[in-house]
C-alpha positions in Angstrom: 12.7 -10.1 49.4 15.8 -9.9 51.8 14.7 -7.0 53.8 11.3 -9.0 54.6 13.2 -12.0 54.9 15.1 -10.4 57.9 14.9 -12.0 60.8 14.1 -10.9 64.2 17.1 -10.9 65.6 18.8 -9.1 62.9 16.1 -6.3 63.1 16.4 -6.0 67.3 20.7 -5.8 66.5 19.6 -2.8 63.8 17.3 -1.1 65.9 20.0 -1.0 68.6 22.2 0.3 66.2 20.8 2.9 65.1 19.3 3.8 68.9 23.3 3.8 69.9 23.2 6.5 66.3 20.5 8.5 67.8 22.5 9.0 71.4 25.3 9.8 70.1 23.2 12.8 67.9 21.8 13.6 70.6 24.9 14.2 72.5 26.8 15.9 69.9 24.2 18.3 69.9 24.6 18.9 73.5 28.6 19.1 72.9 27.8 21.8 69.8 25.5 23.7 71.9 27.7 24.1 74.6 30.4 24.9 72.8 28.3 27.7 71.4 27.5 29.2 75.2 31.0 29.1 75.9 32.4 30.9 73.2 29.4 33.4 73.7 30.4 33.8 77.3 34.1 33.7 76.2 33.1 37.0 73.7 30.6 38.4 76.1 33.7 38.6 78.5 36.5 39.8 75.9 34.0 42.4 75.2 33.7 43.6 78.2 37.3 44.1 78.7 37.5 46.0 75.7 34.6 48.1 76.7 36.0 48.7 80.1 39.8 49.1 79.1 41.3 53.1 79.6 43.4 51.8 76.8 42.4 52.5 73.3 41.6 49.3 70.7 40.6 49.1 67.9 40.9 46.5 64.6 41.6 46.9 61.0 40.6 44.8 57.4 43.0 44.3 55.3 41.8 47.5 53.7 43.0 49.5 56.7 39.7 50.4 57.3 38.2 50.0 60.7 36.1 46.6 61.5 36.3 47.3 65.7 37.0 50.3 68.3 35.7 50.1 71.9 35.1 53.7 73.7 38.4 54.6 75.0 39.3 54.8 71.3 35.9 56.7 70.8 37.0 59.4 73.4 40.3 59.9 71.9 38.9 60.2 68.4 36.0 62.3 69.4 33.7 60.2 67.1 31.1 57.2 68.1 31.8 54.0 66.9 28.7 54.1 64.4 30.6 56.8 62.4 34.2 55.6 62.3 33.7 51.6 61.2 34.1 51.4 57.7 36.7 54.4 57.6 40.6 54.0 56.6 42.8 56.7 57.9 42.6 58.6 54.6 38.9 59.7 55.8 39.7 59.8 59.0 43.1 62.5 59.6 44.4 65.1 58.0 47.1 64.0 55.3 50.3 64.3 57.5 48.5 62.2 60.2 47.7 59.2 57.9 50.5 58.8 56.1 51.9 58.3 59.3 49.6 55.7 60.8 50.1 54.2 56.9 53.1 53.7 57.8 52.9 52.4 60.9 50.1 50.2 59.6 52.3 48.5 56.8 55.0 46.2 58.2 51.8 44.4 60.6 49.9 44.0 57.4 53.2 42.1 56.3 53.0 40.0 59.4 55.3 42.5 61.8 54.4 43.0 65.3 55.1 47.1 65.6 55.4 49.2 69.1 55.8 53.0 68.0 55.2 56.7 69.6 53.7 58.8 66.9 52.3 62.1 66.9 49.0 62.6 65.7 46.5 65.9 64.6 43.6 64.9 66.1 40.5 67.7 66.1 43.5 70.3 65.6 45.4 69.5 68.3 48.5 67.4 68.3 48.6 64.4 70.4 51.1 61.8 71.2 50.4 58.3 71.1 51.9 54.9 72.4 50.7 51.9 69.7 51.5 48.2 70.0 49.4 46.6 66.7 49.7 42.7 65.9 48.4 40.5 62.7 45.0 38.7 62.8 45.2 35.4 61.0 42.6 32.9 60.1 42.8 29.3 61.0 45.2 28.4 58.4 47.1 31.1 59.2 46.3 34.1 56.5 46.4 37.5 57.4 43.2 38.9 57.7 43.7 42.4 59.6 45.1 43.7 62.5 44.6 44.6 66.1 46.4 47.5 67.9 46.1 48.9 71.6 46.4 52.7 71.8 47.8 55.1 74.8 48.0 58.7 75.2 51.2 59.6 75.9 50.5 63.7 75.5 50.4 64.5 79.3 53.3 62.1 80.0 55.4 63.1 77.6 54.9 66.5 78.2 56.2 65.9 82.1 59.4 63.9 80.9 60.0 67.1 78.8 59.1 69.5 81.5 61.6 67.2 83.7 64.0 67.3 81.6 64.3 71.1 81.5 63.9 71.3 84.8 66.4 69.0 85.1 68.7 71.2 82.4 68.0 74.0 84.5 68.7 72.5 88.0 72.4 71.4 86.8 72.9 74.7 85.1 72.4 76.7 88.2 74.4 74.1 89.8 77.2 74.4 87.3 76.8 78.0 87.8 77.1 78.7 91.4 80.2 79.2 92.9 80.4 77.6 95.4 80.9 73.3 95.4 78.1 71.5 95.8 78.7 68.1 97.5 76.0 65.7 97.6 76.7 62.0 100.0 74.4 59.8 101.7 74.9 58.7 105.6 78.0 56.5 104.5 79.7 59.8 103.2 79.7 58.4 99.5 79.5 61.2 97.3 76.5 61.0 94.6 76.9 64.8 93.0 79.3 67.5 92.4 79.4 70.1 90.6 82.7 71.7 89.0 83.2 74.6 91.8 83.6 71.6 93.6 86.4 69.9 91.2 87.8 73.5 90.6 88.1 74.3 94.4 89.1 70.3 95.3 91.8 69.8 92.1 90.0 66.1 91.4 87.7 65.4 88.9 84.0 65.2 89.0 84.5 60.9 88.5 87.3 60.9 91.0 85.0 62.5 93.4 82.1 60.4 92.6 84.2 57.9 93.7 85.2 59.0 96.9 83.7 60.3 100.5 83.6 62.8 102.4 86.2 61.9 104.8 88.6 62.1 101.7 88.3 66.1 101.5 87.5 66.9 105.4 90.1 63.6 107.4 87.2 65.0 110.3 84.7 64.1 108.9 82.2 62.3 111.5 81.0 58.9 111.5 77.9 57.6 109.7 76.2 57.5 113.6 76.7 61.1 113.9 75.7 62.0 110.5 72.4 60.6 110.9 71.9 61.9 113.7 73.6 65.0 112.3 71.2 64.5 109.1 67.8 64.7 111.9 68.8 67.4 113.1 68.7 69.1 109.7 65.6 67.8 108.9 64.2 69.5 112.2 66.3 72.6 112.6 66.8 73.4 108.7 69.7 74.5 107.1 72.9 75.4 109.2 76.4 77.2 108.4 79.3 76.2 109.5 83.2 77.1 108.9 85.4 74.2 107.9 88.1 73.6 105.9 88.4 71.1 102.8 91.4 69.1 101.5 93.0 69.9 97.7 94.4 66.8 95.9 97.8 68.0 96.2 97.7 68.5 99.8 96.9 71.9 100.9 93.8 72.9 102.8 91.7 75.9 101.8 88.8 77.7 104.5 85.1 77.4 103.8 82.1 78.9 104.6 79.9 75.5 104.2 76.2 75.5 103.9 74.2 72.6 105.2 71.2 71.0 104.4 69.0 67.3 104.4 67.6 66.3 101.9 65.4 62.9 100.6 66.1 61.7 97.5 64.4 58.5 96.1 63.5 58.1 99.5 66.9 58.3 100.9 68.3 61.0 103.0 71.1 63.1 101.3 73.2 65.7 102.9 73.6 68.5 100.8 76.9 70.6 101.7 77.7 73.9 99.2 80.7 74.8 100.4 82.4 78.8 99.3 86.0 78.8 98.9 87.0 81.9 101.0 90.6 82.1 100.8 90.1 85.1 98.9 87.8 87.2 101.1 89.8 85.9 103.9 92.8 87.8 102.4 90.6 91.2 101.2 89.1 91.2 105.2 93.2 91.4 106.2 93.6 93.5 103.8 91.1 95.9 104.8 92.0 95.2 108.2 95.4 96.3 107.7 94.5 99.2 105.6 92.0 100.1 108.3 94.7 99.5 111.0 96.7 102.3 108.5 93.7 104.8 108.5 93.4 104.9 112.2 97.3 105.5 112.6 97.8 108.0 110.1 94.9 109.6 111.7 96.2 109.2 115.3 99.3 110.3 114.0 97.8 113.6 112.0 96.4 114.5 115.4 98.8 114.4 117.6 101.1 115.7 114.9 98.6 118.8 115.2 99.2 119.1 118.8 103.0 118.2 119.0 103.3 121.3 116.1 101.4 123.3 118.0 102.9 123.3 121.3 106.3 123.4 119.6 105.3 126.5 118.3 104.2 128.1 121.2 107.6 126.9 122.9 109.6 128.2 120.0 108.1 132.0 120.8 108.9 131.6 124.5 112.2 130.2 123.6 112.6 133.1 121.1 112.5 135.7 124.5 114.6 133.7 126.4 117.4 133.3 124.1 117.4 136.9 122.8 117.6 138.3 125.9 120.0 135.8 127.4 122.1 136.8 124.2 121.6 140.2 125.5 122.2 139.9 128.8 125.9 138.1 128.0 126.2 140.3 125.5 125.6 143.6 128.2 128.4 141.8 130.6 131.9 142.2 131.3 134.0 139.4 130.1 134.7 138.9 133.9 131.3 138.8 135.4 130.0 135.8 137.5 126.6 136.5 135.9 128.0 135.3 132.6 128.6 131.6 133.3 124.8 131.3 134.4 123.6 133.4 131.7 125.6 131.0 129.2 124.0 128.1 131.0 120.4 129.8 130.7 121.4 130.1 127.0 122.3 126.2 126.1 119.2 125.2 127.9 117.1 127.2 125.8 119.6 125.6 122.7 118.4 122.4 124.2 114.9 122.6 124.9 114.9 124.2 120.7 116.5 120.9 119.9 113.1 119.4 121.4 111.2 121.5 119.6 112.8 120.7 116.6 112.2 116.8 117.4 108.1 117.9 117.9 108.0 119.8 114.7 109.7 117.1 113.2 107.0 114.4 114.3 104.3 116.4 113.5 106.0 117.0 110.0 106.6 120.8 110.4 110.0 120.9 111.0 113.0 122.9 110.0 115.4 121.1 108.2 118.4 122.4 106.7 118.5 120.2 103.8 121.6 119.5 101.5 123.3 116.5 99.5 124.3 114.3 102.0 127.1 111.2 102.2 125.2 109.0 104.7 128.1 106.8 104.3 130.3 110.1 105.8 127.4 111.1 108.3 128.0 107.3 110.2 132.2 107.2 110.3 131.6 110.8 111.5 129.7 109.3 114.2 131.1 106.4 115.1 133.0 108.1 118.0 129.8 109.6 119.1 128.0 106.1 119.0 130.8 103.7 120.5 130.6 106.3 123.4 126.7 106.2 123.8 126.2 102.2 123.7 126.9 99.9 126.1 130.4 98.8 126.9 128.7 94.9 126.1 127.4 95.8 123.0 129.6 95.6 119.7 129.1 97.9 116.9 129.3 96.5 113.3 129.4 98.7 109.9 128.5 97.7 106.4 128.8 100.2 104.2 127.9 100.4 100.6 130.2 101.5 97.9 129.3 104.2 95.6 125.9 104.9 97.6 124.2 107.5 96.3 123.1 111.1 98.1 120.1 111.8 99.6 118.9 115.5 100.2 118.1 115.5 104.0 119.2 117.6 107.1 121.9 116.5 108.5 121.2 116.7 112.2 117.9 115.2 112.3 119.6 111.9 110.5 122.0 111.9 113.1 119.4 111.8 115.6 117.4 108.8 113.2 120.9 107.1 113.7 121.7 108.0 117.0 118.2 106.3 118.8 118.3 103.7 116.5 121.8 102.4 117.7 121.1 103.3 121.6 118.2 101.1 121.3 119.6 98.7 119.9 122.5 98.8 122.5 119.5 98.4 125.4 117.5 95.9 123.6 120.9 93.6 124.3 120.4 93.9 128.0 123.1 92.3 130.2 124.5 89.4 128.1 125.5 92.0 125.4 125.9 91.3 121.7 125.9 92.9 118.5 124.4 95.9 116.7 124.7 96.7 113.1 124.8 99.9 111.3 124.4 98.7 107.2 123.7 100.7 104.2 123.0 99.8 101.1 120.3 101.5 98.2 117.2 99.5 96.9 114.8 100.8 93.4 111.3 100.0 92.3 111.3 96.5 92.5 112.7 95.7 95.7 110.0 94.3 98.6 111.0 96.9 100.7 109.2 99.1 98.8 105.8 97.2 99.0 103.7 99.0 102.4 106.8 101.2 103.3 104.8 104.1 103.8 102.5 105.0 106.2 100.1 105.4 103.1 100.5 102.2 102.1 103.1 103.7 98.6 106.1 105.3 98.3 107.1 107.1 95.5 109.2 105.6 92.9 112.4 105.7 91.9 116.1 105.1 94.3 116.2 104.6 97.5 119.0 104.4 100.3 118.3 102.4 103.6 119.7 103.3 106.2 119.8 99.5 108.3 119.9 99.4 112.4 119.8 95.5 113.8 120.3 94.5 116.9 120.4 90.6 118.2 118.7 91.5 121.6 115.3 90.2 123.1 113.4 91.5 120.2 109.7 92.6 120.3 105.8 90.6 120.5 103.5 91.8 117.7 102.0 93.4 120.4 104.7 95.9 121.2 105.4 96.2 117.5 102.7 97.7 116.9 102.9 101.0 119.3 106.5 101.7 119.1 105.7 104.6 116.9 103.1 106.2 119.1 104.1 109.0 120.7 105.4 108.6 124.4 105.2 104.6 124.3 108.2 103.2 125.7 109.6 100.0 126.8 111.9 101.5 128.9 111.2 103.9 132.4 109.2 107.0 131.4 110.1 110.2 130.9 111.9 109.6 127.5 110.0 111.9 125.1 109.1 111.3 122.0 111.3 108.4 120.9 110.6 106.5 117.8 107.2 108.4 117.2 110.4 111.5 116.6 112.4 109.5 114.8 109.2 108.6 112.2 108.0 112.3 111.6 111.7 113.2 110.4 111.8 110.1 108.2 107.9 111.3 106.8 109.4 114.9 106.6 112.2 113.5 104.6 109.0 111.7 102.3 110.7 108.2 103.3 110.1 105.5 105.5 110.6 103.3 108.1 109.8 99.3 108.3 110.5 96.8 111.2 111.2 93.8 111.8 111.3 92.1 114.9 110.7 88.4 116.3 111.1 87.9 120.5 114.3 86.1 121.1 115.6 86.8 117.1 116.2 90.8 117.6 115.2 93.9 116.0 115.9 95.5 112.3 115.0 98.7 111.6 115.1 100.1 108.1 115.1 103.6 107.4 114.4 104.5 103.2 115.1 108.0 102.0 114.7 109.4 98.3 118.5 108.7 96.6 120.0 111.2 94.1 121.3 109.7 90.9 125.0 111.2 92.0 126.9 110.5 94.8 127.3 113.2 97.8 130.8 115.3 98.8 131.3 116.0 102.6 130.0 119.0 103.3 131.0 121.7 106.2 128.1 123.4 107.9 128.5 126.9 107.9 129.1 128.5 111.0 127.1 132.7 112.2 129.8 134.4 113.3 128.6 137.6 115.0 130.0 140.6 113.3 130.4 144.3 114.3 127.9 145.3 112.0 124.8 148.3 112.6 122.0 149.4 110.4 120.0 152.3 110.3 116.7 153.7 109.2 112.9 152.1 111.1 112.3 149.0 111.5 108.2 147.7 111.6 107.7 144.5 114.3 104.7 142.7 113.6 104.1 140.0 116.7 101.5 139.3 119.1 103.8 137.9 121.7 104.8 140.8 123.6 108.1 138.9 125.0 108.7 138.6 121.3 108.2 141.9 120.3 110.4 143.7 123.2 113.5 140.9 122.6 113.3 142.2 118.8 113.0 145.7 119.5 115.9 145.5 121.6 117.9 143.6 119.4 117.0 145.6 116.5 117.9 148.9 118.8 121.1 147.8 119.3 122.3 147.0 116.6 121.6 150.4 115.1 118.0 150.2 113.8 114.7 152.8 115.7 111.6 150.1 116.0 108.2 150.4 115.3 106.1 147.5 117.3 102.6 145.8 116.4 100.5 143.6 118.2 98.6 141.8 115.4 98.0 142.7 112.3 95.1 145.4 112.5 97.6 147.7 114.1 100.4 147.0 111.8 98.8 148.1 108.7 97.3 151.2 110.3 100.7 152.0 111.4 102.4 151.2 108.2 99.7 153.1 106.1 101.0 156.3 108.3 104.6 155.7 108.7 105.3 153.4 105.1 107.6 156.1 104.2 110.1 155.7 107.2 110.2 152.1 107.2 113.1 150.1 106.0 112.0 146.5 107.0 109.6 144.4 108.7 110.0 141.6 111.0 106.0 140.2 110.5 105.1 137.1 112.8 102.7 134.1 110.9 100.3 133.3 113.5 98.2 136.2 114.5 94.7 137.0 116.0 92.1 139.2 113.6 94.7 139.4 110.6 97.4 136.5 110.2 100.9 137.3 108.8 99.5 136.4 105.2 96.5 138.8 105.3 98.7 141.5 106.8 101.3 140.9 104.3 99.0 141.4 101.3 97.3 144.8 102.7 100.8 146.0 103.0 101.8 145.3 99.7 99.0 147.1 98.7 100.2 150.0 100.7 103.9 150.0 99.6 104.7 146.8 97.7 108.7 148.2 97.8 109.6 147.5 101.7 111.3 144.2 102.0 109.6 141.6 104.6 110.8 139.3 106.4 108.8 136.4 107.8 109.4 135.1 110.9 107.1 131.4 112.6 108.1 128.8 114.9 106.8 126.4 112.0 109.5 125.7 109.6 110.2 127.7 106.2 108.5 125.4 103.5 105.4 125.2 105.6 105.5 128.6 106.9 106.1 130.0 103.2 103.7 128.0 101.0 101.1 130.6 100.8 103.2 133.1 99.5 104.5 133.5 96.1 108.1 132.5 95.3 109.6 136.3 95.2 107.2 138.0 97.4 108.9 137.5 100.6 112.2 138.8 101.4 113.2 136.5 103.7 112.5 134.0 106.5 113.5 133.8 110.1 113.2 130.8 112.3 112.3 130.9 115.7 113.7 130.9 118.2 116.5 133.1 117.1 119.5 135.2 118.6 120.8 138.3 118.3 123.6 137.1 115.6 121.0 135.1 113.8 118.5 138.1 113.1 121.6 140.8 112.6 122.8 138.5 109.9 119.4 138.2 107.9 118.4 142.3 108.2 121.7 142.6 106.5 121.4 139.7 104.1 117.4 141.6 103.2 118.9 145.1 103.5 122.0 144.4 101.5 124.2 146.7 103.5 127.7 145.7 104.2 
């Protein structure tokens, strides 16, 4: 047998053999079993990731149902593993939910790689997921399911949402405030506007992105002062400031700019909202100069008040003194040497009227005896007058307007508008002389002159004809500008009455205006506006009272309670043919009329009364005997005086002061005697 005939040496080299065969078992088996620990160490430690992970993960057959979920995915799904392994998503969400995750679920069964947000029902509430899935494949590569990692996204996408409205919000208020929002950092590089800010600025919201702040505001300070500028905010708080900004074509517009620091992504912002005010800059002057028009039109009404008061009271004094001064001359020889000084006595009182007559007119009471007036005429009338009255270095120049319409006005108070207007202007030359101008020309509705004429603020519209006084003198400051129309001011020695302040109440009595214009070292224009007619004027010759030899008869009733008043009328009355019945005040007259009505031709009846004014007593005598004429007599003037009485009512109306001539004339005008 060949095994038995083996020999030794061949069985030891066998026997080593297969000892070698048995090691090498032996330490295969060690290998294998080591193996085996380290992949159970390698799952042990995989496991625990999953197990520990605030992600969700799970795994799916190929079948879609799940083989794997660790307890993250438990929480989400509200179910313990034990009950969802073995499910597909057809058993585990509503219909809507799992054709979904099908879907998700198809392209990784096809070897895709997927990272999707879907929204999911979940125990009736709708949640928002993050998945990432990937392929499992075997070791030659065949897909065998899937594994995907799961995040809420709910909460998160719920914030980006909320930030983004807030965010919508935040630039819709911004967009909406008017003012310009200017956000820059320390190096004055602008990082937001808004479009108040392009719309107040002229550039664009990118061309502003672009540039700094020194771009709009050349002062801007250095980065070094805006830091330390931007502390400051951050200790003190917000700040206001007034500033101006720069417009891309050039101009500069005022700002009312409100400060702030800010930190933005952890860098410090300055945060300037900045409110164009060019437009309440303009209503404060505005009100400011309508204010400034208020409180002259008030100072004006009241001493308007006084002035027309005291010219008033004058007028009845002046009333006396004239009538019997008229008297007195009247009672004299031609021869006497009483009679000069009697005449003086008379022109004085004529004079001091004339003042009156300026008062009334500043306070806008006065008399004027108003017809159509040439105004071209009225000035080469005076032109003799006013080369005598100006100084011998001052040279008169006239420009007069053809075909210039007519005003309605009193001739004697526009004289005296022309007459101070040219003196001044002959003293505002001063030494080294020059020229003065008298121009006139008309303007209508559209003209600038007509724009704050009045002392209102309006005129009314329509024609107008200016009446033009310049002067190339020293001119006036602002300052002095704006009190030459108060009464009394002067920049001349005092004592020089009313002046301009006169000159202003005829022109508002007249329902015109006056404007100057006035720079120091340019000269002085001064333009007078009065209502034009639509038809040129013809000269006109005042009338002249001529006293006639003319006496009345019958009683006579006079109403006054200045007793210098009454006697001059009696008197006057008396002589010229008339008996006279006299009344202090009102009271009295009536009682006397009710007694006497029958004998009574006339009465004289004075305005202003005690107890029972000239209206009152005029009524209760109408009531009495509505036939007897009467004839009302006020130091006011006739439109003011007559305004409370109907149109017909009255039989006449007598100015104060007055002379003998004046009220013989208008007894016989009411009495129509011959």
């Amino acid at each position: 047998m060949t095994d038995l005939g083996k020999t030794r040496e061949q069985l030891l080299e066998e026997l080593e053999a297969m000892g070698q065969r048995v090691a090498e078992l032996e330490a295969s088996a060690t290998e294998h079993q080591q193996a085996e620990g380290d992949l159970r160490a390698s799952e042990g430690k995989h496991r625990a990731i999953t197990e520990a992970a605030l992600d969700s993960i799970f795994c799916k057959d190929l079948d879609s149902r799940y083989t794997f979920v660790n307890p993250a995915m438990e929480q989400v799904l509200g179910r313990p593993a034990t009950e969802l392994l073995g499910l597909t998503p057809r058993e585990l969400f509503d219909e809507e939910s799992a054709i979904i995750v099908e879907a998700v679920d198809a392209p990784v069964f096809r070897g895709e790689t997927t990272n999707a947000i879907r929204t999911l029902n979940i125990q009736g509430k709708e949640r928002t997921f993050h998945t990432v899935q990937v392929p499992l494949r075997s070791a030659a590569g065949e897909i065998t399911g899937m594994c995907g990692f799961v995040r809420d996204v709910t909460e998160h996408r719920r914030t980006e949402a909320d930030l983004r409205e807030s965010e919508q919000r935040f630039r819709t208020a911004l967009e909406a405030l008017p003012g310009g929002v200017f956000a820059h950092d320390l190096d004055g590089r602008f990082l937001l506007v808004n479009e108040a800010a392009c719309r107040n600025t002229g550039w664009s919201r990118d061309e502003l992105l672009g540039m700094s702040v020194t771009d709009i505001d050349p002062d801007a300070t250095t980065r070094n002062d805006r830091e330390r500028f931007w502390l400051s905010l951050n200790t003190e708080g917000s700040i206001t400031i007034e500033g101006t900004h720069l417009r891309k074509d050039g101009s500069r517009y005022p700002a009312d700019i409100h400060l702030t620091g800010i930190v933005l992504d952890r860098q410090p912002i300055i945060l300037a909202i900045a409110f164009d005010i060019s437009e309440s800059q303009q209503a404060e002057q505005a009100r400011r100069a309508l204010e400034r028009q208020v409180q002259q039109a008030q100072k004006l009404e009241s001493l308007g008040v006084l002035a027309g008061g005291i010219a008033h009271d004058f007028n009845n004094l002046l009333t006396a003194l004239l009538g019997n001064a008229d008297l007195a001359v009247s009672a004299l020889p031609p021869d006497s040497p009483i009679r000069p000084l009697l005449l003086d006595v008379q022109n004085a009182g004529r004079r001091a009227a004339d003042l009156t007559g300026q008062m009334l007119a500043y306070s806008g009471r006065g008399h004027f005896i108003v017809e159509d007036l040439d105004i071209n005429g009225l000035v080469q009338d005076m032109s003799s007058l006013l080369e005598s009255s100006t100084s011998k270095k001052a040279r008169l120049s006239y420009e007069l307007a053809a075909e210039l319409p007519a005003v309605t006005a009193d001739a004697t108070q526009l004289r005296q508008i022309v007459m101070n207007l040219v003196t001044n202007g002959s003293e505002a030359l001063g030494d080294e002389g020059g020229l003065v101008r008298v121009r006139t020309h008309s303007c209508d509705d559209h003209s600038p002159l007509l724009n704050g004429a009045s002392p209102d603020g309006e005129l009314a519209e329509g024609r107008y004809v200016v009446i033009e006084v310049s002067d190339t003198g020293c001119g006036m400051d602002d300052e002095t500008q704006a009190k030459i129309f108060d009464p009394f001011f002067t920049t001349k020695f005092t004592g020089r009455g009313l002046g301009l302040a006169a000159v202003q109440g005829i022109v508002r009595g007249h329902q015109g205006a006056i404007l100057v214009d006035s720079e120091l070292g340019t000269g002085t224009t001064f333009k007078v506006l009065l209502p034009a007619l639509d038809h040129p004027a013809e000269p006109v010759t005042p009338p002249t009272e001529k006293a006639e030899d003319w006496h009345g008869s019958g009683a006579i009733l006079v109403v006054d309670d200045e007793d210098l008043v009454r006697k001059v009328a009696a008197t006057m009355l008396e002589q010229t043919g008339f008996s006279v019945l006299t009344a202090s005040d009102g009271v009295e007259a009536v009682a006397l009329f009710r007694k006497r009505h029958g004998e009574i031709n006339c009465v004289l009846l004075d305005l202003e009364m005690p107890r029972m004014d000239g209206k009152e007593t005029f009524d209760e005598l109408a009531r009495i005997a509505g036939g007897v004429p009467v004839i009302l007599s006020s130091g006011y003037s006739e439109q003011e005086s007559t305004e409370r009485f109907s149109h017909e009512s009255l039989a006449g109306f007598l100015q104060k002061p007055y002379e003998v001539v004046t009220l013989r004339n208008k007894v016989r005008e009411v009495l129509g005697n011959e």
